[in-house]
C-alpha positions as CSV (number, residue, x, y, z in Angstrom):
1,X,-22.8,-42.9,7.3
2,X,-22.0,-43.0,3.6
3,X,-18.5,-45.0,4.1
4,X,-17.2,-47.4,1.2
5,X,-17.2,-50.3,4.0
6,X,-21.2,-49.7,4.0
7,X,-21.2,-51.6,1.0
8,X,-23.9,-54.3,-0.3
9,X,-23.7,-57.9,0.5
10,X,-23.9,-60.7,-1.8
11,X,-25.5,-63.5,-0.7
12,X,-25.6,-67.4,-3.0
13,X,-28.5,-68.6,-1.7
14,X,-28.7,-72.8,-1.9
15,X,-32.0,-74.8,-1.8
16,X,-32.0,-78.4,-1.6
17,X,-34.1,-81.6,-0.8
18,X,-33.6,-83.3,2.5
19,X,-33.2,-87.0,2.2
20,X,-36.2,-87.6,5.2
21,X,-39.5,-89.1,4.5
22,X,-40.4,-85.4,5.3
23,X,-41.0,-83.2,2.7
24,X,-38.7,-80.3,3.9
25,X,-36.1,-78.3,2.6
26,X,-32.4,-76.9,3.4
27,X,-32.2,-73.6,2.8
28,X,-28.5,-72.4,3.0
29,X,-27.1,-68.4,2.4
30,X,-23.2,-68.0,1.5
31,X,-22.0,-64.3,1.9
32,X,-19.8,-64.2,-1.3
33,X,-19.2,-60.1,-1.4
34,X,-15.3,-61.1,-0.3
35,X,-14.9,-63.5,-3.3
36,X,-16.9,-61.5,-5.9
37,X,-15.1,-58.3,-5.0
38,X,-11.2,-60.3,-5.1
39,X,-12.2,-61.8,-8.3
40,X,-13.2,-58.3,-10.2
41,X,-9.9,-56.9,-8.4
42,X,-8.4,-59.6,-10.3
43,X,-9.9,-59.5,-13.6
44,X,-9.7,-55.5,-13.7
45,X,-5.5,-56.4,-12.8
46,X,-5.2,-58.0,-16.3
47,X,-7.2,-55.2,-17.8
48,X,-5.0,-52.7,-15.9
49,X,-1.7,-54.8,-16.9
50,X,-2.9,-55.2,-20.8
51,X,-3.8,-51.4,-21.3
52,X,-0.2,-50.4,-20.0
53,X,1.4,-52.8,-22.2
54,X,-0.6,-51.4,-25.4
55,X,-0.6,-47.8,-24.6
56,X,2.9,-47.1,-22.9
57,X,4.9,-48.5,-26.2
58,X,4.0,-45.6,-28.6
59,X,3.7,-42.7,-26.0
60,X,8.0,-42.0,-26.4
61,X,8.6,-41.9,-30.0
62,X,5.0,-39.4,-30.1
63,X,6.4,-37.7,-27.5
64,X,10.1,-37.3,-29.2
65,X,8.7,-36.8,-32.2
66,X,6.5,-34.0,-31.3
67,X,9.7,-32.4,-29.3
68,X,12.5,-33.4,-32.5
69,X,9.8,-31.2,-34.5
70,X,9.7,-28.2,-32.5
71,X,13.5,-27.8,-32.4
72,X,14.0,-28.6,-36.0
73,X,11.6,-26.5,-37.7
74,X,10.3,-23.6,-35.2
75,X,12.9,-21.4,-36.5
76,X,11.9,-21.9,-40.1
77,X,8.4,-21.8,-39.8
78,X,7.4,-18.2,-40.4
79,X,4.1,-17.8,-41.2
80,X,2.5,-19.2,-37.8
81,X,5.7,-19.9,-35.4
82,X,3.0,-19.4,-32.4
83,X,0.4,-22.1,-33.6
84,X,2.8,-24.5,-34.3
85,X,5.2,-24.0,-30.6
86,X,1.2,-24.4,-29.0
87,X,0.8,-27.6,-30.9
88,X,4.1,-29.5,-30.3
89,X,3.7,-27.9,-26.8
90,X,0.2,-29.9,-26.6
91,X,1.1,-33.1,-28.1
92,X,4.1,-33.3,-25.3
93,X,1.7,-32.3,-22.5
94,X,-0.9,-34.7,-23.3
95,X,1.4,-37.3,-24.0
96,X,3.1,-36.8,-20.3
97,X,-1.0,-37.3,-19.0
98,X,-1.4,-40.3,-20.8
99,X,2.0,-41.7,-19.1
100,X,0.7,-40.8,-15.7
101,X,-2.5,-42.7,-16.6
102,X,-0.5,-45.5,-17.7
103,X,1.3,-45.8,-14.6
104,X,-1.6,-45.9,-12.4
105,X,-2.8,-48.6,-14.3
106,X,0.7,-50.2,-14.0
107,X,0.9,-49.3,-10.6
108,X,-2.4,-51.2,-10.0
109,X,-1.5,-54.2,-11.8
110,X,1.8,-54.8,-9.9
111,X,0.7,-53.8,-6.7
112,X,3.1,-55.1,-4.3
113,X,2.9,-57.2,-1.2
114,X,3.9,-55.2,2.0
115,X,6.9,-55.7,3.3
116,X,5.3,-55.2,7.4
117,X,7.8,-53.8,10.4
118,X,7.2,-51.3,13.0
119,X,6.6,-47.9,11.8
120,X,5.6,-44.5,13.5
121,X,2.6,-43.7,11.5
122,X,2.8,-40.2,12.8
123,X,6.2,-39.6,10.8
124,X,4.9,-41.3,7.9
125,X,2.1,-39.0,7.6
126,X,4.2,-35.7,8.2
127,X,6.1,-36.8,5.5
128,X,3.4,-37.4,3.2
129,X,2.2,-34.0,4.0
130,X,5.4,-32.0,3.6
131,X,5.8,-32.6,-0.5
132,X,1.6,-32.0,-0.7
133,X,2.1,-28.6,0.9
134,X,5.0,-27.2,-1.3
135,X,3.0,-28.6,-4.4
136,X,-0.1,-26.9,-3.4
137,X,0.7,-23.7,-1.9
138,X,-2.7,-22.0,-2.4
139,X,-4.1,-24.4,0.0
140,X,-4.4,-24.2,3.8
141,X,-2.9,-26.8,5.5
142,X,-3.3,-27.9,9.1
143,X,-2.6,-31.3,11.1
144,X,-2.9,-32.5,14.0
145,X,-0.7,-34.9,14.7
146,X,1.3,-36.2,17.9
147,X,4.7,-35.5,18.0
148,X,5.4,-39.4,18.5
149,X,3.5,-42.5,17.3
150,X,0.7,-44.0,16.7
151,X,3.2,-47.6,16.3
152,X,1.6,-49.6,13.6
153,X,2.8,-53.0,12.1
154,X,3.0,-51.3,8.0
155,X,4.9,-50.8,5.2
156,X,6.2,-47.6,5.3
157,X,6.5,-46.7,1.5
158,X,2.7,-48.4,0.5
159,X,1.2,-46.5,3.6
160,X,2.6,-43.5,2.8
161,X,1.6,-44.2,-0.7
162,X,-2.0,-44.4,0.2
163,X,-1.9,-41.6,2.4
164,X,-0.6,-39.1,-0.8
165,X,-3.6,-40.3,-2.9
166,X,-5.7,-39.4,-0.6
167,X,-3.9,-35.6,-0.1
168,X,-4.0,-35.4,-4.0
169,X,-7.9,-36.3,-4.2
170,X,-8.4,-33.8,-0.9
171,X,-6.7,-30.8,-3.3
172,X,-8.1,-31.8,-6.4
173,X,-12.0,-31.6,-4.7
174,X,-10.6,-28.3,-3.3
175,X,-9.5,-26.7,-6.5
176,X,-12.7,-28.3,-8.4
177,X,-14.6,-25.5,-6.3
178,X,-15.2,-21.8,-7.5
179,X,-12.7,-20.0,-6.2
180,X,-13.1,-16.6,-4.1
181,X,-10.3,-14.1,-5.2
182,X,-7.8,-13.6,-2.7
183,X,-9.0,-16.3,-0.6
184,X,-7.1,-19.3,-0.3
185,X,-8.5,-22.5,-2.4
186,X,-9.8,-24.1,0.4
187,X,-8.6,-26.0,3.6
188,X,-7.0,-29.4,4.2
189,X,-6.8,-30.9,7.5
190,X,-4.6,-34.1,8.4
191,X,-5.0,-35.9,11.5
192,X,-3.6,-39.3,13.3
193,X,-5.0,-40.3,16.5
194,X,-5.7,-43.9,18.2
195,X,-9.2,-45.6,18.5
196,X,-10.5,-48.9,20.0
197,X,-7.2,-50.5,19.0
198,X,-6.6,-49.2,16.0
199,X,-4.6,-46.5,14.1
200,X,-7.0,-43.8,12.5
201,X,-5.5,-41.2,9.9
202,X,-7.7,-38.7,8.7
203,X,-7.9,-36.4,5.7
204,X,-10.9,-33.3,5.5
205,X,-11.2,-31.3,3.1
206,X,-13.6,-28.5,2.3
207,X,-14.0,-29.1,-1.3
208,X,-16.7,-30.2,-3.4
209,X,-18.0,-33.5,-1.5
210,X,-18.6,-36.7,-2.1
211,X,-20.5,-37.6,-5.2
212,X,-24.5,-38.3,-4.8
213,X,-24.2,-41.5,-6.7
214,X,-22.3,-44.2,-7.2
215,X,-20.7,-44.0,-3.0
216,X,-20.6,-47.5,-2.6
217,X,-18.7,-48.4,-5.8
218,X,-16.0,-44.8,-5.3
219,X,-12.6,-47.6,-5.0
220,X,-13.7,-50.1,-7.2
221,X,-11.6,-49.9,-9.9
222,X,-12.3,-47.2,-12.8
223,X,-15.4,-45.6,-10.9
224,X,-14.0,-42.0,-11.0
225,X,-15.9,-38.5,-10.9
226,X,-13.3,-36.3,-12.1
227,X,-12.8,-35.1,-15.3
228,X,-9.5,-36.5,-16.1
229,X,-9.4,-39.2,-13.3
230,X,-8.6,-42.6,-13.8
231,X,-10.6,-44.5,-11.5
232,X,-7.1,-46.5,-9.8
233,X,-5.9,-44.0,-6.7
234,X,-9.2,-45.1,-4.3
235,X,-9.0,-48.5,-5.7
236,X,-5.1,-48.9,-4.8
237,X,-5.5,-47.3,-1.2
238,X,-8.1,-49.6,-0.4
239,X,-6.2,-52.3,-1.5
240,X,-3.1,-51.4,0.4
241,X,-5.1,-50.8,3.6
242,X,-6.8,-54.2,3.1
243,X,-3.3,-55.9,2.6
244,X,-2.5,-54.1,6.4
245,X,-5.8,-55.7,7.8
246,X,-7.0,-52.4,7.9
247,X,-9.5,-50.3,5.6
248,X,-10.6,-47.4,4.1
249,X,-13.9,-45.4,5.1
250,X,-15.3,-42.1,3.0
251,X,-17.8,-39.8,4.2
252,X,-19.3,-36.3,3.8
253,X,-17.6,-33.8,6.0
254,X,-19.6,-33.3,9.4
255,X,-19.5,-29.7,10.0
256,X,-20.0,-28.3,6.3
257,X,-19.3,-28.5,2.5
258,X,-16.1,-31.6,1.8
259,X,-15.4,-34.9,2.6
260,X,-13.7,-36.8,5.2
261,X,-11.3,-39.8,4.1
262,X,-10.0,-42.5,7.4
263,X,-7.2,-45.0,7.1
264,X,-7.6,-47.4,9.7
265,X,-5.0,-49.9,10.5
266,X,-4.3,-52.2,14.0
267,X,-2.7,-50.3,16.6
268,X,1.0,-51.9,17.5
269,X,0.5,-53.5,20.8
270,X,2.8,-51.7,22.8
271,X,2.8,-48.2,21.6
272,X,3.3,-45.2,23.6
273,X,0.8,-43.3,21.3
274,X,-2.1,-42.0,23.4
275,X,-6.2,-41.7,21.7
């Protein structure tokens, strides 16, 4: 399996002297991946915090300026009224990109401790699914979902949260695909079911798979394999589903061309939910 939990240990290895007559050695291994891994999710917070804080302050008067600009003067421009509408047009579009960048990197650097209660994880993920589906129409949908439950211990709005970024990577791998005309763009299929005492929710797509290298290190921060992607959305779920006690496992699709994305989290004891 090609999950993200698969990943390499890191192991301080320790060799010292014993104190005996004997000429013998201690020879001690430390599994540090935990600590390595907290300390880069640290260090890439400031980076994440510092790069909002330089980039966000001149995105509004650019992007004011570039719409003051296009109101002021299209009307007396007259030899290229086209060029110039495109180019105030592209200066606003870009500039809108570049403060949804920004607030994935603040997103990321704030990142919020849960706030834990009871929660139908079924719901939450129905939810999730219902503003993905009017956004991307050309996309085949399908879930399957119980009508009640799973329960899970969570925080409703970081689960769902999680959940969306992985619906928005699912559509972006499907539209990154050639397209067939008159076909739909692909096929997205959400599912929540109950395993070994834990809460599973699954999102398979059909698009264009997992990347060949680099799977270990796809929610580290900044490790991103498409063309305007930031590297954060992978790195945040993880890090939400960690803060749950739970985790996040990606793999290639079993049954053809995609990927398949899990969030697993503990099952509330006493929920009605059945596997």
């Amino acid at each position: 399996r090609a999950g993200v939990e698969n990943m390499t240990q890191t192991l301080a290895v320790e060799i010292a002297a014993e104190r005996s007559g004997a000429r013998s050695y201690v020879l001690t291994f430390d599994d540090i991946t935990s600590q390595l891994a907290d300390q880069r999710q640290a260090a890439w917070a400031d980076v994440a915090r510092r790069i909002a804080h330089e980039i966000k302050n001149p995105l509004t008067p650019i992007q004011l300026s570039a719409e003051r600009l296009k109101r002021r003067f299209t009307k007396e421009i007259t030899s290229d009224p086209e060029t110039f509408a495109q180019c105030a047009d592209t200066i606003v579009r870009h500039v809108g990109d570049i403060g949804r960048m920004v607030d994935e990197f603040s997103a990321f650097a704030r990142m919020p401790q849960p706030v834990l209660r009871p929660e139908d994880v079924g719901r939450i993920a129905r939810e999730a699914l219902i503003l993905q589906r009017s956004a991307r129409p050309e996309i085949v949908w399908s879930t399957s979902i119980p009508e009640r439950g799973p329960m899970a211990v969570c925080d409703r709005r970081l689960l769902g949260q999680a959940l969306t970024n992985l619906l928005q990577n699912a559509a972006d791998s499907v539209n990154m695909r050639p397209r067939v005309p008159g076909e739909p763009a692909g096929h997205i299929r959400v599912g929540v079911h109950t395993a070994d005492g834990t809460v599973v929710i699954t999102v398979q797509d059909d698009g264009i798979g997992l990347p060949q290298q680099d799977r270990e290190r796809l929610a580290e921060p900044y490790v991103t394999h498409k063309p305007k992607g930031t590297g954060l959305g992978l790195a945040i779920v993880k890090k939400i589903m960690e803060d749950h006690g739970g985790g996040l496992e990606l793999d290639d699709r079993p049954d053809g061309p995609g990927a398949v994305a899990s969030l697993t989290l503990p099952l509330l004891a006493d929920s009605t939910a059945t596997a």
